[in-house]
N, C-alpha and C positions, 0 to 999 in steps of 0.2 A: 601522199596518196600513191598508192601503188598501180605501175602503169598497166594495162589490160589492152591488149590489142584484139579487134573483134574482124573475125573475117568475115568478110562478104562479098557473093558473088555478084558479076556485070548484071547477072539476070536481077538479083534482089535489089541493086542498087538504080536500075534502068524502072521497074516498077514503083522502087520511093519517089525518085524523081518524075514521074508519071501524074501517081496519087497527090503528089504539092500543087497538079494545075486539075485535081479535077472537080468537074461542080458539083455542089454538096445536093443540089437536088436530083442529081442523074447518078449518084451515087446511092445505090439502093440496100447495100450491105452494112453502112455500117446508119445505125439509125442515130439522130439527134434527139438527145434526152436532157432533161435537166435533173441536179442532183439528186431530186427526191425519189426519181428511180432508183439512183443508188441507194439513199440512203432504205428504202425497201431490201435490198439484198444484203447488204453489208451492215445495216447500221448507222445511225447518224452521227458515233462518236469512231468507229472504223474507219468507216469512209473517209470521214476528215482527218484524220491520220497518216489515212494510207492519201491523202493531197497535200498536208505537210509536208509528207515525207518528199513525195515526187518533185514539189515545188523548190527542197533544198536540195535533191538530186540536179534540178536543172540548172538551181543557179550553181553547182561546184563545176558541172559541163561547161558555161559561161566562163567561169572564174577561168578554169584550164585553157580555155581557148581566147583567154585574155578579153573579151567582148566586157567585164564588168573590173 
């Protein structure tokens, strides 16, 4: 895999770590939905593609970072 270094500034990285403690019900921007709203936009064979996909992006992030 080819290495990819991603910049990020204190500000963006002070905000991620922010949003990891905050509570989903006082959190009003991003709304809790279940699939079948996606699959309204995308599709039901899309959508679960494009979560394939993400889910073997995550485990190669794992894998790289030794956690698997």
């Amino acid at each position: 895999m080819q290495n990819k270094k991603i910049n990020i500034t204190d500000e963006e990285l002070d905000r991620d770590i922010r949003n990891l403690y905050l509570d989903a019900d006082k959190d009003g921007h991003i709304p809790l939905v279940g699939d079948e709203y996606f699959y309204k936009i995308y599709g039901k064979e899309n959508y679960e593609r494009m979560k394939a996909a993400r889910a073997e992006k995550f485990k190669e992030e794992k894998r790289r970072l030794g956690l698997i």
